[in-house]
C-alpha positions in Angstrom: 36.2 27.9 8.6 35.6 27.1 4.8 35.2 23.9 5.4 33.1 23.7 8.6 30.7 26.0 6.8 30.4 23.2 3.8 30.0 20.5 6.2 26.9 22.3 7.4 25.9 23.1 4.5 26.1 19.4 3.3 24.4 18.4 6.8 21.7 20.7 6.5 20.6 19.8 2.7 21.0 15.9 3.2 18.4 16.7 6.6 16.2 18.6 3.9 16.3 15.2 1.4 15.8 13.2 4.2 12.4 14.5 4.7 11.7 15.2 0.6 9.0 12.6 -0.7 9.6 11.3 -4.2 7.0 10.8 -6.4 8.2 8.6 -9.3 6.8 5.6 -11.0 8.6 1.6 -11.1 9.0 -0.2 -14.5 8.7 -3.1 -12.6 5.6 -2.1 -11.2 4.1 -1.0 -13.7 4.7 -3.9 -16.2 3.2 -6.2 -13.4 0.3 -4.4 -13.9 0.5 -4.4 -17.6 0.6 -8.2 -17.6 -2.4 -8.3 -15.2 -4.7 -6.7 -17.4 -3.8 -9.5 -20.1 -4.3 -12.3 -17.4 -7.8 -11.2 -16.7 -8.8 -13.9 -19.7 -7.4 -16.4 -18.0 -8.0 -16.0 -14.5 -9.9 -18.5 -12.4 -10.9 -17.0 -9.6 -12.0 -13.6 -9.3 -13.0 -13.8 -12.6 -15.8 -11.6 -13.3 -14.5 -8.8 -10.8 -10.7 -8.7 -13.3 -13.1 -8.7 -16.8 -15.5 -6.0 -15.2 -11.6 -3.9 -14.1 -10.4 -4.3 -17.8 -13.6 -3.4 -19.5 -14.5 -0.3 -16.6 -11.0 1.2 -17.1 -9.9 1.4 -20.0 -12.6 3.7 -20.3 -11.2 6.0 -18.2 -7.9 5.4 -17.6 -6.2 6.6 -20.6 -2.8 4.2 -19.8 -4.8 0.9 -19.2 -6.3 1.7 -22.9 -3.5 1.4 -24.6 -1.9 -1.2 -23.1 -4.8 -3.2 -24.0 -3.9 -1.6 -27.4 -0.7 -2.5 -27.8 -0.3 -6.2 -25.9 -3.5 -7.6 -25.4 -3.0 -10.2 -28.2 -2.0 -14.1 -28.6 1.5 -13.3 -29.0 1.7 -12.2 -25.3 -0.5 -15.5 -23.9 2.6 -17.1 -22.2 2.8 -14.1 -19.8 -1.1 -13.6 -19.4 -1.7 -16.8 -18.3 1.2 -16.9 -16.2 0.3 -13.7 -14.3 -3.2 -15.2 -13.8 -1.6 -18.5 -12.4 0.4 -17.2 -9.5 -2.6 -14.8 -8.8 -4.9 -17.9 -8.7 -2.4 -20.0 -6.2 -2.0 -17.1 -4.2 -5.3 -16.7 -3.5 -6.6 -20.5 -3.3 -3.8 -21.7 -1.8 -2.4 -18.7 0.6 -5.1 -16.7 0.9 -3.5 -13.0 -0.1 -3.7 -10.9 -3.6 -1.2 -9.2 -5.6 0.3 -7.2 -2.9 2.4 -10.0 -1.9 4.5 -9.1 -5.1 5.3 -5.3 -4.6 8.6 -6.1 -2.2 9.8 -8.4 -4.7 9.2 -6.6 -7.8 11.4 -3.4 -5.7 13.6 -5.9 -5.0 14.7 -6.7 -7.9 16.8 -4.4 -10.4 15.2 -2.3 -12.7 14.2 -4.5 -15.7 15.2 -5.3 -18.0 18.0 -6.3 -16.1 17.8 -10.0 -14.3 19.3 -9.4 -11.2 18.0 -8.2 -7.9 19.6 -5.8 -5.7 19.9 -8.2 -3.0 18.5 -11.8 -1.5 14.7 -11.7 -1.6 12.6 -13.8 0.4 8.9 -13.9 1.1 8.1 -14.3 5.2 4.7 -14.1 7.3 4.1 -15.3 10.1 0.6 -16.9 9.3 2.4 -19.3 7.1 4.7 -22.1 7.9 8.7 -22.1 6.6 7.9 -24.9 4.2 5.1 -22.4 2.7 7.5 -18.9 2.7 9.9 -20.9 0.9 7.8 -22.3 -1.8 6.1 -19.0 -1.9 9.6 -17.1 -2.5 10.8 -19.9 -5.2 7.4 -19.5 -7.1 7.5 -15.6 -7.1 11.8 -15.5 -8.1 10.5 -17.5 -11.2 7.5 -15.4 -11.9 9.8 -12.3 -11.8 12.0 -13.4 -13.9 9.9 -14.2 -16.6 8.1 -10.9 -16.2 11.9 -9.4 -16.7 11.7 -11.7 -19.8 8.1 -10.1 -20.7 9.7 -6.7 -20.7 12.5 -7.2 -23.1 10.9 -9.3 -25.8 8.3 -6.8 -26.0 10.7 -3.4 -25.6 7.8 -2.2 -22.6 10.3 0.5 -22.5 9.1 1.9 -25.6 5.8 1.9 -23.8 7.1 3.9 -20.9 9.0 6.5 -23.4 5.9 7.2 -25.3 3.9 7.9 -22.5 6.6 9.6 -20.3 4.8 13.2 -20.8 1.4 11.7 -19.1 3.5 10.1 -16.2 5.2 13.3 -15.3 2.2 15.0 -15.6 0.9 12.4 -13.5 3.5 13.2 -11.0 3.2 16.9 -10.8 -0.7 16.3 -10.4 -0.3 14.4 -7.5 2.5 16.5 -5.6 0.1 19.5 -5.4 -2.5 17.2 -3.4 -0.6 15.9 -0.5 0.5 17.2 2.7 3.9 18.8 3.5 5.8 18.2 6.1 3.8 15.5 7.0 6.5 12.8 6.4 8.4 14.2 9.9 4.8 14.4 11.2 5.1 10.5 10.9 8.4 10.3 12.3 7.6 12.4 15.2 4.2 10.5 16.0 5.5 7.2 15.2 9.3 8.0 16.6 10.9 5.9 13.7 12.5 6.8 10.7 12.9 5.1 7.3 15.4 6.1 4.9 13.1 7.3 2.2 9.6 7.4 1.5 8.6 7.2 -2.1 5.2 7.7 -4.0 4.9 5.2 -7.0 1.8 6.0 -9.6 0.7 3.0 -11.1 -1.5 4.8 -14.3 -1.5 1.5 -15.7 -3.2 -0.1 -12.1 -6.8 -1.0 -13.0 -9.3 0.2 -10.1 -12.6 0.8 -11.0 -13.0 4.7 -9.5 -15.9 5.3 -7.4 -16.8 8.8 -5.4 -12.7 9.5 -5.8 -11.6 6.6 -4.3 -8.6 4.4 -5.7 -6.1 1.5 -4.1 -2.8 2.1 -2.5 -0.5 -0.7 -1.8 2.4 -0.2 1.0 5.8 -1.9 0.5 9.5 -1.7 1.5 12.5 -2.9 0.9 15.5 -3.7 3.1 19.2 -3.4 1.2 21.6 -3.6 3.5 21.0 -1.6 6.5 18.7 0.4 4.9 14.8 0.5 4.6 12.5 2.5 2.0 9.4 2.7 2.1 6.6 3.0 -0.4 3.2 4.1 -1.5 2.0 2.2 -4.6 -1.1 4.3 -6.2 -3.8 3.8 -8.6 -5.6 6.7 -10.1 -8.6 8.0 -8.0 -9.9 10.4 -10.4 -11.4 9.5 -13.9 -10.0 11.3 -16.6 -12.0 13.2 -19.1 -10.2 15.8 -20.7 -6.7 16.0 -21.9 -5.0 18.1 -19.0 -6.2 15.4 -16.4 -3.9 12.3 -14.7 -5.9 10.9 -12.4 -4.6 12.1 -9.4 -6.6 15.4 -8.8 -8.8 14.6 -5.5 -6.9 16.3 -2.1 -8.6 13.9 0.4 -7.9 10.6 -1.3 -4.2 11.8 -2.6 -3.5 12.7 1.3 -5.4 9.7 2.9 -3.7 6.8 0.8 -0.1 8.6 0.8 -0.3 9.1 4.9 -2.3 5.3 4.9 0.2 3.3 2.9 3.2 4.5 4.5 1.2 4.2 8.2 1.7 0.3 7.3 5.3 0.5 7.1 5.2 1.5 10.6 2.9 -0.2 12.2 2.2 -4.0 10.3 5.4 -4.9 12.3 4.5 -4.1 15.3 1.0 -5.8 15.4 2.9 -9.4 13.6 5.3 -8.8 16.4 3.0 -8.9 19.5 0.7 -11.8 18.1 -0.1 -13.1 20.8 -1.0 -10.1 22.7 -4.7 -10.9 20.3 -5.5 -14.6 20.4 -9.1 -14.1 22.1 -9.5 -11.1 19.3 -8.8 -13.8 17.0 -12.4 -16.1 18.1 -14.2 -12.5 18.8 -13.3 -11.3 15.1 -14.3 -14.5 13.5 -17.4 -15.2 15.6 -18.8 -11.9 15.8 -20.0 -9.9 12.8 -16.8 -8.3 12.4 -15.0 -10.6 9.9 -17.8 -10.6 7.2 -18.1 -6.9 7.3 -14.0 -6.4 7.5 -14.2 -8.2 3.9 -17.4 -6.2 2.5 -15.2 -2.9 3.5 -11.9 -3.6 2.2 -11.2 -7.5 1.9 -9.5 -7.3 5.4 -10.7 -11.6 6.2 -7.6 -11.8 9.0 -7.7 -10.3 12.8 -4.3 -9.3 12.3 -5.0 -7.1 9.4 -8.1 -5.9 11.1 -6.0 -4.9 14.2 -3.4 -2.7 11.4 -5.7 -1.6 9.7 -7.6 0.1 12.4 -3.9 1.2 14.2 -2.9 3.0 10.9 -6.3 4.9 10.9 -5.4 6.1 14.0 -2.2 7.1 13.2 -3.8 8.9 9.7 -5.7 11.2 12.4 -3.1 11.8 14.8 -0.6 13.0 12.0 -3.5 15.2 10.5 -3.7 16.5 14.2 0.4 17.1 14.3 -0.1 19.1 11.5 -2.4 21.4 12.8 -5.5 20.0 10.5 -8.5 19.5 12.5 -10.8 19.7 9.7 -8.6 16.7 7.8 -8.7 14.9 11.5 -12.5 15.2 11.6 -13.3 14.1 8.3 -11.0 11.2 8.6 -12.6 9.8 11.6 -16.1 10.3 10.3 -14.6 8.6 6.9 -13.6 5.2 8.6 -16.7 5.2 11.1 -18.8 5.1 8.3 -16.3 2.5 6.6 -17.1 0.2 10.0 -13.5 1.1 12.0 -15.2 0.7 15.4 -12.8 0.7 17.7 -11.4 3.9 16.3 -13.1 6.4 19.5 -11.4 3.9 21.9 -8.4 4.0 20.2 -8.0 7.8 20.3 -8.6 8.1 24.1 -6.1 5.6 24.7 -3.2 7.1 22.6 -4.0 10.1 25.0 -1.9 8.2 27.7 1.4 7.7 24.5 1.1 11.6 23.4 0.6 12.8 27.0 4.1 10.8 28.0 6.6 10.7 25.2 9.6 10.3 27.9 8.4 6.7 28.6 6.9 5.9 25.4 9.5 7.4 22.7 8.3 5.3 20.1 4.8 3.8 19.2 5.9 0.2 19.2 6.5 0.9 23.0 3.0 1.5 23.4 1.4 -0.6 20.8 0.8 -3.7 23.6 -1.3 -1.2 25.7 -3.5 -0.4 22.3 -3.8 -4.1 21.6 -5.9 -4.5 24.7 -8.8 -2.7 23.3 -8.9 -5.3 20.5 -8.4 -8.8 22.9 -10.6 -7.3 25.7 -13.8 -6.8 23.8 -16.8 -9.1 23.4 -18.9 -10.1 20.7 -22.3 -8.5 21.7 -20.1 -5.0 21.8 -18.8 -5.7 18.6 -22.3 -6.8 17.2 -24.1 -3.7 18.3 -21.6 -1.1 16.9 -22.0 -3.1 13.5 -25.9 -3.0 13.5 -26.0 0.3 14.2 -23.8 1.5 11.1 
């Protein structure tokens, strides 16, 4: 009887970590970021935009300050101008940012070890096999020389002396977001990953506007397993000595519920392709495209497509949970921001809540939400736009 009892026990409490979200920060990460603020010298494109980040931050973003402090000097040029070399190819030659690098850099072991925890290569779908190989060679070699960064320059040290403002960081941020809302996902989406983790970036430069910052999404895959993350900048500028940059409810709840949406739904879309070919000519011959990159740098139909499908999964979890006021104001937030097919999106998922049985899972009924995209037209699209 014992022993049944500590078997539920056991059960019970590995359910209850299941569902817990941690709320950490990566070496790796963060010394990625580190190095980018020394590339910004060097960069070639996106130049102006990296110099305005480094000079706008560090005024506010007590971390980014003194890592311009303590490495932004000659001795570190090797890494600076490598950092602002792969960011240049990846943007003139493959046509993505830095994001691209968050799997890896997860991939990989903590530094400053050289080894990753298992195979890593890069794959999408809008580029060839030739192209995902050289991609995956180029960023291998970058990451090991960032590895190489860290330990000639005992970063470490960095992290140690700043651990009290990264834990403060953490606590900050736990108070914002939602509970519970990680099985809200789970129960909208009907998938589960094996954890979900919040990484603050302090050291992420993002010039902070009306409380906004950037979140990246990533995951890795080790073995059978999948984790997912939420890779945060700071949203809030800090002024006094008791604040971390974390300390804005909306935008804390938003990007946590956001980044991790991608996890679920980026698949899916990449997956049924060519369920939006005519989306493809109607998003770059329509207005659509140019306004897409105004809002958030979203240039591809694809990403257009999941970034819309994770707004609507932001509002249906806020809806799970009970929060209509959350629900409300997300909808008029990405309304304003130029999501348009947002209202047809939420009477269609009517027909997926309304009939679990046949649709467990969203990625059962993510065909029927692609039709709203492909069977659109231009002078629709147009007149949304102009009247925003």
């Amino acid at each position: 009887m014992k022993k049944i009892s500590c078997f539920i026990i056991s059960f019970l409490f590995a359910i209850v970590q299941a569902q817990k979200i941690n709320i950490t920060f990566s070496k790796n990460i963060e010394t990625y970021f580190l190095a980018e603020i020394l590339a910004a010298d060097y960069r070639e494109t996106n130049k102006e935009f990296e110099l305005f980040k480094k000079k706008e931050c560090s005024v506010y973003q007590p971390i980014v300050k003194k890592a311009i402090i303590e490495y932004d000097n000659p001795k570190n040029e090797k890494i600076a101008r490598l950092t602002a070399e792969i960011n240049d190819t990846f943007l003139k030659k493959y046509g993505f940012g830095n994001d691209v690098l968050m799997q890896s850099l997860l991939t990989h072991e903590e530094f400053p070890s050289k080894k990753w925890k298992t195979d890593y290569h890069f794959t999408s779908n809008d580029h060839s096999a030739e192209q995902n190989t050289e991609i995956t060679e180029l960023i291998i070699k970058y990451v090991d020389e960032l590895a190489d960064f860290y330990k000639a320059e005992n970063i470490d040290r960095f992290f140690k002396e700043n651990r009290s403002f990264y834990k403060s960081a953490e606590k900050e941020f736990d108070q914002q977001i939602p509970k519970g809302f990680a099985k809200a996902m789970e129960k909208y989406y009907g998938e589960k990953f094996n954890s979900y983790t919040v990484l603050l970036s302090p050291v992420m430069m993002w010039p902070i506007d009306d409380g906004e910052g950037r979140g990246i999404g990533a995951k890795t895959e080790v073995g059978n397993k999948v984790d997912i993350y939420e890779i945060a900048s700071p949203f809030v500028r800090v002024t006094q000595p008791d604040q971390y940059g974390y300390d804005n409810q909306f935008q804390a709840r938003f990007l946590t519920v956001h980044e991790f949406g991608h996890s679920f739904v980026n698949k899916e879309v990449y997956k049924n392709k060519e369920n939006i070919d005519r989306f493809k000519s109607l998003f770059e011959e329509s207005k659509l495209k140019e306004t897409m990159i105004k809002t958030g740098g979203y240039g591809d139909y694809q990403t257009c497509v999941a970034e819309h499908l994770v707004r609507l999964g932001e509002i249906e979890i806020a809806l799970l949970q009970n929060d209509q006021e959350r629900a409300d104001k997300l909808l008029a937030y990405h309304l304003k921001n130029n999501f348009i097919f947002l209202p047809q999106l939420l009477g269609k998922i009517k027909e997926y809540n309304n009939d679990r049985k046949k649709y467990p899972s969203f990625r059962m009924f993510v065909p029927k939400l692609l039709e709203i995209f492909d069977n659109s037209n231009i002078a629709f699209i147009n007149e949304k736009l102009d009247k925003k």
